[in-house]
C-alpha positions in Angstrom: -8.7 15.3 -7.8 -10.0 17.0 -4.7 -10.9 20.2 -6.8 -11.0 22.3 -10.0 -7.4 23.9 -9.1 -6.4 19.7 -8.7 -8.0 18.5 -12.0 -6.3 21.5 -13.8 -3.0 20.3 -12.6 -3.6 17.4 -13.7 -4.8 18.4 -17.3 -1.5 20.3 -17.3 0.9 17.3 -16.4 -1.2 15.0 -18.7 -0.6 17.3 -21.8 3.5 18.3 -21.0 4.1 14.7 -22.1 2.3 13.0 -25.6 3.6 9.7 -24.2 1.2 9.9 -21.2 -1.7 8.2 -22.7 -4.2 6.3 -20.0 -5.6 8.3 -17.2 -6.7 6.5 -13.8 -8.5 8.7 -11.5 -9.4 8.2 -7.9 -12.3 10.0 -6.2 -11.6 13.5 -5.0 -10.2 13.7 -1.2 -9.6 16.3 1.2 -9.2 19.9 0.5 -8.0 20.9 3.2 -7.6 19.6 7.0 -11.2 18.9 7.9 -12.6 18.9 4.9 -14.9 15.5 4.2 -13.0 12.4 1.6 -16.1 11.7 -1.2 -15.4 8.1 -0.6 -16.5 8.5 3.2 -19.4 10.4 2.1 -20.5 8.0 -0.5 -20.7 5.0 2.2 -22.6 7.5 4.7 -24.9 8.2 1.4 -24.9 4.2 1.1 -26.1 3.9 4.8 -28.8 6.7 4.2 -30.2 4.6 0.8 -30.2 1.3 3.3 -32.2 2.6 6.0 -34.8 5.0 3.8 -34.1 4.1 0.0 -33.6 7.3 -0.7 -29.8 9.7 -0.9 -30.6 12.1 1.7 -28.0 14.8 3.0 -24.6 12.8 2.5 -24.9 12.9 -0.8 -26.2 16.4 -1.3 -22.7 17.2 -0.1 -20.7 15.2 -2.8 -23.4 16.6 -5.3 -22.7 20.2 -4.1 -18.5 19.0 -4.5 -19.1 17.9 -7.8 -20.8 20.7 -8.9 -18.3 23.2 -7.5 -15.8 21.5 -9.5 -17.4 21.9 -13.0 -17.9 25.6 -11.9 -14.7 26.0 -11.0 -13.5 24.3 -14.2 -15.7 26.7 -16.4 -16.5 23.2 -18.0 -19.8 22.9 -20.2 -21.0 19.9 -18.9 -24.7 18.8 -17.7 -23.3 17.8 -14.0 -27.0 18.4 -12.5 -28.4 15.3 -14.8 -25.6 13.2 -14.0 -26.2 13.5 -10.2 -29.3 12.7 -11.0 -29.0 9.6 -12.9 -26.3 8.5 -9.9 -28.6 9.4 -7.0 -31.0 6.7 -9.2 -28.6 4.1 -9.8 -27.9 4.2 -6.0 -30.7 4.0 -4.8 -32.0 1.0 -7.5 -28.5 -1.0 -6.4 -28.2 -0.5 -3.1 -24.9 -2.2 -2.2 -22.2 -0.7 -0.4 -19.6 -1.2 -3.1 -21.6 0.6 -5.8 -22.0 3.3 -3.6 -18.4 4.1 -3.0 -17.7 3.5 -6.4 -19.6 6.4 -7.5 -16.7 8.8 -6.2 -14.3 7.0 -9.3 -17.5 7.3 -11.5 -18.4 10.9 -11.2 -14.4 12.1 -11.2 -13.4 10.4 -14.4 -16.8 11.6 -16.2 -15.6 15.1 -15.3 -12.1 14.4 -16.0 -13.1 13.2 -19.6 -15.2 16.0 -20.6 -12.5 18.3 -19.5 -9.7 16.7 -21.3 -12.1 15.6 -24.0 -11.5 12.6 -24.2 -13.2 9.3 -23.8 -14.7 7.3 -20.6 -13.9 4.1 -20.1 -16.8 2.8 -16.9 -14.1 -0.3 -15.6 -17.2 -1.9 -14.7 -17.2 -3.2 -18.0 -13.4 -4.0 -17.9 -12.3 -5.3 -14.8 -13.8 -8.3 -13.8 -13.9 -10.3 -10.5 -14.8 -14.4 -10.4 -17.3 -16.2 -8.3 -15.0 -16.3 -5.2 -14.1 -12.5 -5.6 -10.9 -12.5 -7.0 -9.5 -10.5 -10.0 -10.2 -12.2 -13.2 -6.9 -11.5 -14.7 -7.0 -12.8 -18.1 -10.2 -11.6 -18.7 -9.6 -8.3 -17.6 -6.2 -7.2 -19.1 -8.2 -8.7 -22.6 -11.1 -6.6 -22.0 -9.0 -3.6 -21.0 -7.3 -4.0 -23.8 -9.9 -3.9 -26.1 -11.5 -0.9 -24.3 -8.0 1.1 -25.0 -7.4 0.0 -28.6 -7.2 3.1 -31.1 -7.5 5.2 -28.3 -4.7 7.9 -28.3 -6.0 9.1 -24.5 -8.7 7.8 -22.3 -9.9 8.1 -18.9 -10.5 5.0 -16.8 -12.6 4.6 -13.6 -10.2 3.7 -10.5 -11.0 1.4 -7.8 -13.6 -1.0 -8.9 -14.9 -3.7 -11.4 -17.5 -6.2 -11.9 -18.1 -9.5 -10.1 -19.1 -12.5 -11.6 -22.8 -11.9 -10.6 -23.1 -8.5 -12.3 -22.4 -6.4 -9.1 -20.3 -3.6 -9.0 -17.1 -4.6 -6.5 -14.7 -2.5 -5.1 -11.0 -3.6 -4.5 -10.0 -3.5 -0.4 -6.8 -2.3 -1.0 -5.1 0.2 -3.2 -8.1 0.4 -5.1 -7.2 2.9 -7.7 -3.0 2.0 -7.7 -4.4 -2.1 -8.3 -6.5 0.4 -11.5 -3.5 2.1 -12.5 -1.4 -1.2 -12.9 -4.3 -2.9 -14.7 -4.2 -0.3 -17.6 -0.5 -0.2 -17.4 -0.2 -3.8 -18.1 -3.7 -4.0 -20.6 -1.6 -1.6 -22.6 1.8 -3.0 -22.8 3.1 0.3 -21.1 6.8 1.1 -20.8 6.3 3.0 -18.0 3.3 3.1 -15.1 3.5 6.7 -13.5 1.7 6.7 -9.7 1.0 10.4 -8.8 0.6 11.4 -5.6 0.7 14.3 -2.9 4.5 13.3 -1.9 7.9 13.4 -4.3 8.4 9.7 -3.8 10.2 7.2 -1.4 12.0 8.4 1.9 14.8 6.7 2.5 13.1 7.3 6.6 10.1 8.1 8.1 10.5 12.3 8.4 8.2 12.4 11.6 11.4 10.4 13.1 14.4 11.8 10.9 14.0 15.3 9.9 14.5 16.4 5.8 15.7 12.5 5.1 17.3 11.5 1.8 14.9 10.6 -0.6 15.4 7.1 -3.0 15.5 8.0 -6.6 15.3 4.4 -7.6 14.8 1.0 -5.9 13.9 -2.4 -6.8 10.1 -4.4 -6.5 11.5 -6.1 -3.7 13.1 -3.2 -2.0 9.6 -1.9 -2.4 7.8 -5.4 -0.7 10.5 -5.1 2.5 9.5 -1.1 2.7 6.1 -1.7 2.3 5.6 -4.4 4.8 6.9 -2.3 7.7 4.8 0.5 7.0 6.1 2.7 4.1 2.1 3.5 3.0 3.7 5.8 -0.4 2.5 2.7 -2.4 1.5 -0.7 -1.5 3.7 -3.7 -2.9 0.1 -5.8 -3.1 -1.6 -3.2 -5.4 0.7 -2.9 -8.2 1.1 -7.2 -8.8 -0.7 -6.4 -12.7 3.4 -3.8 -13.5 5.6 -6.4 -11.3 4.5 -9.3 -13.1 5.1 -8.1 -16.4 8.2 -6.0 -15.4 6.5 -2.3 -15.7 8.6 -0.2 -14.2 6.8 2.5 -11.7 7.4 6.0 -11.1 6.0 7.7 -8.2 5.5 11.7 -9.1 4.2 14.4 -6.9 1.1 16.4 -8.4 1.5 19.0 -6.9 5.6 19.5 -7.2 5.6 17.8 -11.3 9.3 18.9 -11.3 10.4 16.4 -8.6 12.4 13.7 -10.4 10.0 11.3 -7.8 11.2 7.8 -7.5 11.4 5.1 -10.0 10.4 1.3 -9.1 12.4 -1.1 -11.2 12.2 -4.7 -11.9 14.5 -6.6 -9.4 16.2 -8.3 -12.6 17.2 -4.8 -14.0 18.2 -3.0 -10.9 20.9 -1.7 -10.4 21.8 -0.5 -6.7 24.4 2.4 -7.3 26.7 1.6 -4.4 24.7 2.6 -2.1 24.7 -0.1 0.9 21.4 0.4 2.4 18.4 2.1 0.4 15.6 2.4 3.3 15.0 2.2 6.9 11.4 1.3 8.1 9.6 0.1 11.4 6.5 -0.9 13.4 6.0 -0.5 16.9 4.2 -2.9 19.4 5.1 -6.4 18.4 5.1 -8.9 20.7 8.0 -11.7 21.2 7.0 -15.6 22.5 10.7 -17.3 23.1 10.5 -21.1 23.4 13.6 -23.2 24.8 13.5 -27.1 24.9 16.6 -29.2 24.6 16.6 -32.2 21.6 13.4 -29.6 20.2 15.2 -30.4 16.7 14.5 -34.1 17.2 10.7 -34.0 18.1 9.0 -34.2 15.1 6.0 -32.2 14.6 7.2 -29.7 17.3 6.6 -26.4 15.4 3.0 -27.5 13.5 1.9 -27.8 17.3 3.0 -24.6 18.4 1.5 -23.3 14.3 -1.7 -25.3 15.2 -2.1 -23.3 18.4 -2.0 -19.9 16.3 -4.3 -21.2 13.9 -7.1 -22.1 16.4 -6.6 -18.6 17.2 -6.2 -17.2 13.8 -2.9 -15.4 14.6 0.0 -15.1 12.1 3.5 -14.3 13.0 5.8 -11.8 11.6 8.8 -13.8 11.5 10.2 -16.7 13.3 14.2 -16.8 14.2 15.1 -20.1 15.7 17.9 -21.8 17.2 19.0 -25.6 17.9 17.4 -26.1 20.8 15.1 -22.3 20.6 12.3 -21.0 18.6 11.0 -17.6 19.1 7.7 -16.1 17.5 7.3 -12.5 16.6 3.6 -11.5 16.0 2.0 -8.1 15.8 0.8 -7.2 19.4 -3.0 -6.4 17.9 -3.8 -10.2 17.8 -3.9 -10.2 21.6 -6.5 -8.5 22.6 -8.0 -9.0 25.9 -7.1 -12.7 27.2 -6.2 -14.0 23.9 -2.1 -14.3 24.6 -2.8 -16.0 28.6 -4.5 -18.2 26.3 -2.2 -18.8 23.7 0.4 -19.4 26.0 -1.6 -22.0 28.4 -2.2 -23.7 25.4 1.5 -23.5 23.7 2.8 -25.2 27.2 0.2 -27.8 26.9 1.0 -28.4 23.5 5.0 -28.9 23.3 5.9 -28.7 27.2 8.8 -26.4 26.3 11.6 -25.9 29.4 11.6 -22.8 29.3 8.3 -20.0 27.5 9.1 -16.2 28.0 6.9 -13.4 26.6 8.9 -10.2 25.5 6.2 -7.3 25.2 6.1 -4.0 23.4 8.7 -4.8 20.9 9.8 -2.4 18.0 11.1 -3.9 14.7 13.5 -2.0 12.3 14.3 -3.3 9.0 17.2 -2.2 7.1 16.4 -2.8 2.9 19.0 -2.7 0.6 20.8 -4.4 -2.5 23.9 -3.2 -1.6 23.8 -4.4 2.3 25.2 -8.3 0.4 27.8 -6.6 -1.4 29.4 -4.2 1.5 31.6 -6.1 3.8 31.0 -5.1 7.4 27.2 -3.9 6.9 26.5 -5.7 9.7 29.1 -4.5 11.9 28.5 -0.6 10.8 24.3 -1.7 12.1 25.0 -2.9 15.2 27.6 -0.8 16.3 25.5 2.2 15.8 22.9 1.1 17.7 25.3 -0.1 20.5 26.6 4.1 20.2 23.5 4.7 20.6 22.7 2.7 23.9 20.1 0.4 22.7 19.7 -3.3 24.1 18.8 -5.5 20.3 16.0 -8.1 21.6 15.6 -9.7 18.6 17.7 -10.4 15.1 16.5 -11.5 11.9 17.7 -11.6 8.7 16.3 -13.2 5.1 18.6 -15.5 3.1 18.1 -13.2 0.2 20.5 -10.9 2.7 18.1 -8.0 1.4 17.4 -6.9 4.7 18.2 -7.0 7.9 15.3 -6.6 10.9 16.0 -6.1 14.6 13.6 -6.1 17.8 14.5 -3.2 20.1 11.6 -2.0 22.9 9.5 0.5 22.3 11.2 3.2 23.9 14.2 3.3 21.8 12.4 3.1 18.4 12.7 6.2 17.5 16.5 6.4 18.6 17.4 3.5 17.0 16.1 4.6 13.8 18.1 7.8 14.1 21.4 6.1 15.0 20.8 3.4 12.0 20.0 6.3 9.3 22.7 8.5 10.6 25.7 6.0 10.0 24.2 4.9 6.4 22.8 8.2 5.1 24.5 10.9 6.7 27.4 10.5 5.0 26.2 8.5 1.9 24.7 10.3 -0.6 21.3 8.8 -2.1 21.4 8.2 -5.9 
């Protein structure tokens, strides 16, 4: 949506298909590297409005964006007034989230006149209750309603209404949390995500070059992926499709002829053969290893060590443990300054283990697949390559749903072990 050339690709995609019905837009972004996202110039507009009640030059800029687009679309449409009538409700609102909003706002009211079709404002469809959450019910019937005996619409992205009449934003994946609301309001058979990538990589390509791309993968093959950093969609924003078994397909708007990938509900998945269908990682995790003998007879030993986290507000990653060991593995952010000398003083004064070590700068890799249960040796095949490869595994963890397997290596063989574990699954395997 960044441009006219954008929104005309989009008109194009939207009419090659009569079964694409419900449009979700998001506000335009970059055009080019350097270029300003309307979204970030929307809160500096918002910050302009706090401090003099007045739009000043931030939003002149997304006014002049807007406008360039309706010239660029040769569209008849009275952009000026609308502006005008934003710049108004801005500065009569005054609230961050109504602000940034305005980006969805003004992009779907072009979109529509240039499809012709109708507007739908999701102000007046997606609702949020008293403590900020998503109204569901209330919003899938209202979206609902909004949609009925409408062939095509357009729909505002990222934001609702809270339970006090406020416009509210959603914190994360605004306009793909949208999407999946009007997917699910209309009993869809099909919730299409596009993007500016062809889908999933089966590896991150800054690491592997040209990797195989995943033509198809399951909701929780997406939830492992996403957690370690895969940012093509976020598990959290699409719960509306999951729930009701939608199956997603991520397209490229800018490549339409990429088959993409398709996200399927776990029950109807069906893995291909294929033993391993991603690799993902983070960097900079840190380890806390605790050893005391009998631990597994002292009862309340791990809510001590939890309550010692909580005082701190720290979660941890994961938590492999042993008869007489427990080991903690929690993202190295959380320990700013002195915050992990004092988690630790406080963890030995807690449980009096024999033995506390601290393993720093810690890499985890997860390996996601289906097909990693039904593969004899996939374990084997893992750790051999990273032994081939020289690598020292710190840490192993593995769920009991066998859907993935996640190892600690340090930070300087990240990017080696990743290679080693996608060369002996994908270099030989073809992706289907």
């Amino acid at each position: 949506m960044a441009d006219g050339a954008t929104m005309s690709r989009v008109r194009a995609i939207i009419e090659a298909d009569p079964a694409r019905r419900y449009i979700v837009v998001s506000a335009p972004g970059k055009r080019y590297s350097g270029d300003e996202k309307i979204t970030d110039l929307l809160y500096a507009a918002y910050e302009e409005v706090a401090a003099t009640g007045k739009t000043g030059a931030a939003y002149e800029r997304v006014a002049n964006r807007f406008c360039g687009v309706v010239r660029e679309l040769g569209l008849d449409f009275d952009i000026a007034a609308l502006l005008a009538e934003t710049a108004q409700a801005m500065e009569t609102e005054r609230t961050a989230d109504f602000c940034a909003s305005r980006g969805e706002y003004l992009a779907g009211r072009v979109m529509a006149a240039f499809l012709g079709v109708p507007f739908i404002d999701a102000r007046d469809t997606v609702k949020f209750d008293r403590e900020g959450r998503l109204d569901r019910e209330r919003t899938y019937a209202l979206t609902a309603a909004a949609l009925k005996n409408k062939r095509r619409a357009v729909v505002a992205g990222f934001y609702g209404e809270d339970a006090f009449g406020n416009v509210k934003t959603f914190s994360r994946g605004g306009s793909d949390v949208s999407g999946a609301i009007v997917a699910r309001a209309a009993g869809a058979d099909l919730y299409e995500n596009w993007t500016d990538v062809s889908g999933f990589l089966a590896c991150d390509p800054h690491i592997v070059p040209s990797p195989a791309g995943i033509r198809e993968l399951s909701y929780k093959e997406l939830r492992e992926l996403s957690y370690m950093g895969v940012e093509v969609l976020h598990s959290e924003s699409v719960f509306p499709v999951r729930e009701a078994d939608i199956p997603i397909r991520i397209k490229n708007t800018f490549r339409p002829e990429d088959e993409g990938t398709i996200i399927m509900p776990t029950s109807k998945y069906t893995f291909g053969g294929r033993t391993v269908t991603g690799i993902a990682g983070k960097r900079n995790f840190v380890i806390i290893f605790l050893e005391k003998s009998l631990m597994n007879a002292e009862i309340g030993f791990t809510y001590r060590v939890l309550s010692v986290f909580l005082k701190h507000n720290i979660s941890f990653e994961h938590m492999p443990t042993g008869i007489d060991t427990m080991s903690f593995v929690i993202d190295g952010a959380f320990f700013t300054g002195d915050v992990l000398d004092q988690v630790i003083a406080e963890i030995e004064e807690a449980v009096h283990p024999d033995r506390l070590r601290v393993l720093r700068e810690i890499s985890l890799i997860a390996v996601v697949g289906h097909g990693m249960s039904r593969n004899v040796g996939t374990s084997a095949r893992l750790f051999r390559a990273i032994a081939r490869a020289g690598v020292n595994v710190r840490m192993i963890d593995q769920g009991s749903s066998e859907l993935n397997i996640i190892v600690g290596v340090d930070n300087e063989n990240y990017e080696r072990t990743m290679r080693a574990v996608y060369d002996e699954f994908f270099k030989e395997e073809t992706v289907l």
